[in-house]
C-alpha positions in Angstrom: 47.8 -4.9 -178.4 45.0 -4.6 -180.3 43.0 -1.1 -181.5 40.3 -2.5 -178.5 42.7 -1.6 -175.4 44.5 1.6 -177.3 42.3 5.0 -176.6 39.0 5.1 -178.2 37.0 8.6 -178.6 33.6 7.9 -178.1 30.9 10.5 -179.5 27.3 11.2 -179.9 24.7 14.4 -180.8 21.0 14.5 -179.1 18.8 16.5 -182.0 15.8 18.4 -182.8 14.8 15.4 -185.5 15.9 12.4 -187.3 17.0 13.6 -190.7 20.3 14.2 -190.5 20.0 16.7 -193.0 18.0 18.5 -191.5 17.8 18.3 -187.7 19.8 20.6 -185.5 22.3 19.7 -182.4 21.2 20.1 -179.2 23.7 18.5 -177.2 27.2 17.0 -178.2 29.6 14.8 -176.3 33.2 13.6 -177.1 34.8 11.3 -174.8 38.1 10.0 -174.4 38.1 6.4 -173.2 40.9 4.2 -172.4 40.3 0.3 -171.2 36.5 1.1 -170.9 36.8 3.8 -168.3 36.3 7.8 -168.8 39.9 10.2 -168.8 38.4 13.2 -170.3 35.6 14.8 -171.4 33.9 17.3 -173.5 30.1 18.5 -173.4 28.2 20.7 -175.2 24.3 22.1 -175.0 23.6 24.5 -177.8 20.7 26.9 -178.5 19.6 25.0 -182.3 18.0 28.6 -183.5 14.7 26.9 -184.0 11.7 25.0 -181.6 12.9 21.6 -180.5 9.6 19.3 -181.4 8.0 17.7 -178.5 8.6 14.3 -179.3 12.6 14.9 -179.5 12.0 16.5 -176.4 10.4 13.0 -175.2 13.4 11.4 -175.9 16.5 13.7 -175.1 14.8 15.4 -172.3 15.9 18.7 -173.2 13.9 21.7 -173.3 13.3 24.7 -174.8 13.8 27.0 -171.9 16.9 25.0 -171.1 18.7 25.9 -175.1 17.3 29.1 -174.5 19.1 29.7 -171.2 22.1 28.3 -171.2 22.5 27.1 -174.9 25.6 28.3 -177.3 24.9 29.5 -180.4 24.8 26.5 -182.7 27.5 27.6 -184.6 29.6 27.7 -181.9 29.2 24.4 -181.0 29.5 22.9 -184.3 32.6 24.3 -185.4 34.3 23.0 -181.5 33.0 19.3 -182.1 34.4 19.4 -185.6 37.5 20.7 -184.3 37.8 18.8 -181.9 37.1 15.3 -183.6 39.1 16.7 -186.5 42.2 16.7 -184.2 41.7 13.1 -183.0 41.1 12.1 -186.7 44.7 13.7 -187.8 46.3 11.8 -184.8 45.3 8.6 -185.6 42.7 7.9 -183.1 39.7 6.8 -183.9 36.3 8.2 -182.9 33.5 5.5 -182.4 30.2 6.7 -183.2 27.4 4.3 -183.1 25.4 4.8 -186.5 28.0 7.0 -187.6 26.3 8.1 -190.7 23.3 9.7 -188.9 25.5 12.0 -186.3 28.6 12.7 -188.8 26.0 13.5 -191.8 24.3 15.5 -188.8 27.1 17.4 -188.0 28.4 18.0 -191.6 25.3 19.6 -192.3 25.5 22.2 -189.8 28.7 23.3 -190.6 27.2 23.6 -193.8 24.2 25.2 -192.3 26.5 28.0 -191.0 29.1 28.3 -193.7 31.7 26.8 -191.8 34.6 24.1 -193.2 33.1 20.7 -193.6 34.0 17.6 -191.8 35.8 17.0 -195.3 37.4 19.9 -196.0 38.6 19.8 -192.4 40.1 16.7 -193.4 41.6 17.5 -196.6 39.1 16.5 -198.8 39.1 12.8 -197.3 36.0 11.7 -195.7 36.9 11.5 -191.6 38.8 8.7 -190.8 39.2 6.2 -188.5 35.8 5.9 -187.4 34.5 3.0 -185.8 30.5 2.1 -186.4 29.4 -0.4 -183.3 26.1 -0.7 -185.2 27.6 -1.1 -188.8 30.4 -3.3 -187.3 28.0 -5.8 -185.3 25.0 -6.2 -188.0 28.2 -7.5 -190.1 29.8 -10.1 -187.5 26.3 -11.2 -186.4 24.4 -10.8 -189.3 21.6 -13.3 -188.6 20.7 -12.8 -184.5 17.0 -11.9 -184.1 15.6 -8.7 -182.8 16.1 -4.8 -182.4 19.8 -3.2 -183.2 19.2 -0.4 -181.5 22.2 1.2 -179.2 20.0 0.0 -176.5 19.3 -3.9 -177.5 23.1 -4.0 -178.8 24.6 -2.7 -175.4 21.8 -5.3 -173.7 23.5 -8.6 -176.3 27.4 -7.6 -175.3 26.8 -7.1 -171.6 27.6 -3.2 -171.9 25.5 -0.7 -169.4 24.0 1.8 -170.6 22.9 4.6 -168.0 21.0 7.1 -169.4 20.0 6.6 -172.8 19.7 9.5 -175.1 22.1 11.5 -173.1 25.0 12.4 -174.9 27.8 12.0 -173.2 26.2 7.8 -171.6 25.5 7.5 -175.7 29.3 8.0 -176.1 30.6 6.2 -173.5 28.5 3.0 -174.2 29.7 3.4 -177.7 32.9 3.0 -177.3 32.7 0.0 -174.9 30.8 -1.6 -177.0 33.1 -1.4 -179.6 35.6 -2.7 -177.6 33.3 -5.5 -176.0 32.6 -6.9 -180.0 36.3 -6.9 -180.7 36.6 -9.2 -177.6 34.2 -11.4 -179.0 35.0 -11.1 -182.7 38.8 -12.0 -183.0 38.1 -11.0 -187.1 37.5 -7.8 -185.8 40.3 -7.1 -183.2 42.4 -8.8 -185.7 42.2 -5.8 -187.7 44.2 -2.5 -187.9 41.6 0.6 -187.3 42.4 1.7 -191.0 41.3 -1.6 -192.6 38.5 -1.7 -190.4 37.1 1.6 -191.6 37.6 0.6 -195.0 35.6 -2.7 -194.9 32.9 -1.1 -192.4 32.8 1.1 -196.0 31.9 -2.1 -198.1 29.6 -3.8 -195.1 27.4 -0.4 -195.0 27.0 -0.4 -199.0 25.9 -4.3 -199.0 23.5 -4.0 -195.8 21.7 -1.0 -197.8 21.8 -2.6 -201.2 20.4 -5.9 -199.5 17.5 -3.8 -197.6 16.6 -1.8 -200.7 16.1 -5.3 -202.8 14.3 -6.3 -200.4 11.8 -3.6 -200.2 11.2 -3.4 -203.4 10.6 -7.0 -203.7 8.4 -5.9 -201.4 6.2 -3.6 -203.7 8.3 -0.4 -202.9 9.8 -0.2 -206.2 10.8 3.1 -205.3 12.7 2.3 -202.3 16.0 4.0 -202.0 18.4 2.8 -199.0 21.7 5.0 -199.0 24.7 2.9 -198.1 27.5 5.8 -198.1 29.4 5.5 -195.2 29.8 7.5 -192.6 29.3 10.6 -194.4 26.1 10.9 -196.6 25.6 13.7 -199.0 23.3 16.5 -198.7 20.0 15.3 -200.2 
């Protein structure tokens, strides 16, 4: 049986921004999924101890008067979803994440933010591991199909619904089936064990980056920078 039909955490943040290193959670979702369908569930809404901008409020839905009613302090929340993925991490299971290095680096930072253990120190000093990355794994085993590779298009290519976008916890869930759904069409990719898959999916994100930043700066950006660390970044 391959990784695809073992238990599969799915998991996604909704945030006040898009830098990772510097945006704030404002809701968090870790789902266990077996064969595609939901068994448990965790969800979080925290208060991010600053405005949430109007435009991540157009995308997330999630107000202001909403954190500041029923949110947890941010802390809080961090240090559960860290614990929490921490625990599956130690077991053996792995935790899809689609563009794992925007919502891991995320969530490192506000540990950080709060002087709490690190996703690393957490994990001994090892970056977190297994993860699975739908959107690192699928630019790799279709690396010349046309058009967007957002969570969105990529559910829309595989057949995988997506109810909800930019809610956590549908995020999550679509995650993980679409990991599952490009292992059913990738036999390369069930193939694998989920330890050799995170460390290739380390290799795939480093050439994709290196490949984009030539390519800008062949471009006339010749001070184009594309970070290809994988699926932690470090703080800038």
């Amino acid at each position: 049986m391959g990784w695809h039909h073992a238990p599969l955490i799915g998991f996604d943040l909704e945030t006040t921004g898009t830098d990772p290193h510097e945006a704030r959670i404002v809701t968090a979702a870790v789902l266990e999924v077996r064969e595609g369908e939901v068994a448990g569930r965790r969800e979080w809404l925290a208060d991010p101890g600053m405005e949430i901008p109007a435009e991540a409020v157009a995308v997330h839905g999630i107000t202001n008067e909403r954190v500041t009613a029923s949110g947890l302090p941010a802390d809080r929340v961090a240090d559960e979803v860290a614990g929490v993925l921490t625990g599956y991490w130690q077991s053996g299971i792995p935790v899809v994440v689609y563009n794992a290095a925007f919502d891991l680096t995320l969530l490192s930072a506000e540990l950080r933010r709060h002087g709490l253990p690190s996703l690393r120190e957490r994990m001994g000093g090892q970056d977190p591991a297994p993860v699975i990355d739908p959107y690192t794994v699928d630019r790799e085993v279709d690396r010349y199909r046309r058009g967007k590779r957002t969570l969105e298009a990529v559910c829309a290519e595989y057949g995988v619904p997506l109810d909800g976008a930019h809610d956590a916890s549908a995020d999550a869930l679509a995650a993980a089936r679409l990991a599952r759904a490009i292992a059913e069409r990738h036999a390369k990719v069930a193939g694998l064990g989920v330890a050799e898959l995170h460390r290739l999916q380390i290799g795939w994100r480093a050439e994709w980056a290196a490949g984009l930043q030539d390519f800008l700066r062949s471009k006339g950006e010749a001070e184009a920078v594309v970070d290809g660390a994988w699926p932690l970044r470090e703080a800038a």
